[in-house]
N, C-alpha and C positions, 0 to 999 in steps of 0.2 A: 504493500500500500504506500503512496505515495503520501510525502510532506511537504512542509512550507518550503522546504531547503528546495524542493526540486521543480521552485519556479522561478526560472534561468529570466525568462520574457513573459513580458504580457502582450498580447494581441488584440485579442477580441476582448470588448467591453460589454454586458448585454444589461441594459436596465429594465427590467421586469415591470410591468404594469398593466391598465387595460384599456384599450383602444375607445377614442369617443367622448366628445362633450362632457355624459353624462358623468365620469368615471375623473377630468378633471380636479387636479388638486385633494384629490382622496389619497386618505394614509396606504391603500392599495399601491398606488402610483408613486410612489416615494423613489422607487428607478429610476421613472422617467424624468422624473423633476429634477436630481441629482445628473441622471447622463446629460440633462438638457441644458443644466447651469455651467456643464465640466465644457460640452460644446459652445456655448456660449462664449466663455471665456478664449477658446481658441477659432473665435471667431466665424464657425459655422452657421453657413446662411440656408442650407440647402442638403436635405435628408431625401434619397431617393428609397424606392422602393423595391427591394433582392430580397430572395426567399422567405418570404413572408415578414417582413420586417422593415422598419423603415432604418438607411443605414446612412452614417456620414464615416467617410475616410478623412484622417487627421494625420498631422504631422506632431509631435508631441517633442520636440529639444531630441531632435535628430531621430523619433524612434516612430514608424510607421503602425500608427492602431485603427481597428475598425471598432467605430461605434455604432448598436443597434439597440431599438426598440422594437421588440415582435408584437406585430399586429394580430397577433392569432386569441387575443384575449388569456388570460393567465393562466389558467390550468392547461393550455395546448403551447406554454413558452417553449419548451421542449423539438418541436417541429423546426422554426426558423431557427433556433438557436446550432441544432446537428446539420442543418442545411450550411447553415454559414459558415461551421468550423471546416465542412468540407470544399466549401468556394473558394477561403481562406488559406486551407493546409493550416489548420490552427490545432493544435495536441490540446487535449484536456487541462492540464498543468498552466496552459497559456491563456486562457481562459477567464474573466472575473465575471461575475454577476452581482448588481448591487438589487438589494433587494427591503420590504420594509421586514421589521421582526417584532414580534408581541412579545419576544424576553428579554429585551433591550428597553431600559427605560426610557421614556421619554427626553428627547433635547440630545442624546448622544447618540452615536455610532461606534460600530466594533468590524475589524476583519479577523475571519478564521478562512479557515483553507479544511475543506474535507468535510466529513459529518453526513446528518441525517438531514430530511427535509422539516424534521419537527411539524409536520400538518400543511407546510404552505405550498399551495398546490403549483406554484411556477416553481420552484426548486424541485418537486417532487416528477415534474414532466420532464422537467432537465436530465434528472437524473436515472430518467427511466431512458428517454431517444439516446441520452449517448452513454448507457451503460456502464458510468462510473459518476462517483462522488468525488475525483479528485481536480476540485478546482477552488478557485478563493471565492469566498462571499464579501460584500462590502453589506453589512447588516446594518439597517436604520432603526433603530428606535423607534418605536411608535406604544411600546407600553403594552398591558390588559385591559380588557374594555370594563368599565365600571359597573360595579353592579351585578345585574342579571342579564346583561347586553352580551348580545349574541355574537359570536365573534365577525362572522359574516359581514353584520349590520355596521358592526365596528369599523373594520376595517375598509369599507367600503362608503363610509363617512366622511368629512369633511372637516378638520379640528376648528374650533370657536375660540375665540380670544386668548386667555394665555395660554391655553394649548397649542394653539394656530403658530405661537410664539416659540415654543418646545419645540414643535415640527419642522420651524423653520430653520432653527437651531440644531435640529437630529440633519439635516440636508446638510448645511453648510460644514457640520464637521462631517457629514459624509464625502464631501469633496474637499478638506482637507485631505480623508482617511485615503483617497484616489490617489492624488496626488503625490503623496508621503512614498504610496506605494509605486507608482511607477518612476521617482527620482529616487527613491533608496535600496528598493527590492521589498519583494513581501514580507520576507522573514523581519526584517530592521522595524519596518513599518508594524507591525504584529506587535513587537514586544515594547517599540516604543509607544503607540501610541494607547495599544490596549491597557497600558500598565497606570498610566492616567488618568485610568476611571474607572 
């Protein structure tokens, strides 16, 4: 089984979420919002449309990565995801998926490399089309849902005032946590940044 040590590169970027107005700015979408602000920053104007996914090629301080958001809605992330690693020649190892997570508090982000899908159904399709677990996660924060709130409902919500604040805060050190990781390597980025919080 593979570890953190044996992610030499990163390539593919895939922010997990679910296509459609409706689905906007939902703790679901916490991918797309983090892959969109990372694009943002390096200036992309223009997401075209490959194996089911809408995708931008970047230049990253001399290293050539592909960013995607699969359109296939979240439990079928899995499909464009094993399309693109074979468009690309991208090895599993090379691979990140930023995604939201219910056992990450609120306001922060965490990378791990490996593991279970723990219930979320776009990790769990990932990790069924390309028959391994060994890639990084860039995990958001987004907490448990309060109450007697159903996780579904939850998750597919939209945070309200200082939560709204938390969420935007779990995104931005989400793209710190990107960033760390592709100028230091994963392993450096893991124990630096995870050990902070």
């Amino acid at each position: 089984m593979a570890s953190s040590q044996d992610v030499e590169e990163i390539k593919l970027i895939v922010g997990l979420g679910n296509p459609g107005a409706e689905y906007e700015g939902t703790r679901h979408n916490a991918g797309f919002l983090v892959i969109g602000s990372f694009a943002n920053e390096l200036g992309v104007n223009y997401w075209k449309q490959q194996c089911g996914a809408l995708v931008a090629k970047v230049n990253y301080k001399g290293k050539d990565l592909v960013l995607a958001k699969p359109q296939s809605y979240m439990n079928r992330s899995g499909g464009p995801t094993k399309l693109l690693m074979a468009e690309y020649k991208v090895a599993i190892t090379e691979l990140v998926v930023i995604h939201d997570e219910l056992d990450i508090d609120k306001g922060s982000a965490r990378i791990k490399f490996g593991g279970g899908h723990a219930g979320h159904n776009g990790l769990k399709s990932i990790i069924e089309k390309c028959g391994s677990k060994d890639f990084t996660r860039l995990r958001i924060g987004i907490g448990r849902p309060p109450g007697k709130m159903r996780v579904p409902d939850y998750v597919l919500g939209r945070p309200k005032g200082q939560e709204d604040e938390l969420f935007d805060q779990a995104l931005a050190d989400g793209l710190t946590c990107l960033n760390a990781m592709l100028d230091d390597g994963v392993p450096k980025a893991m124990s630096l940044l995870n050990a902070h919080k």
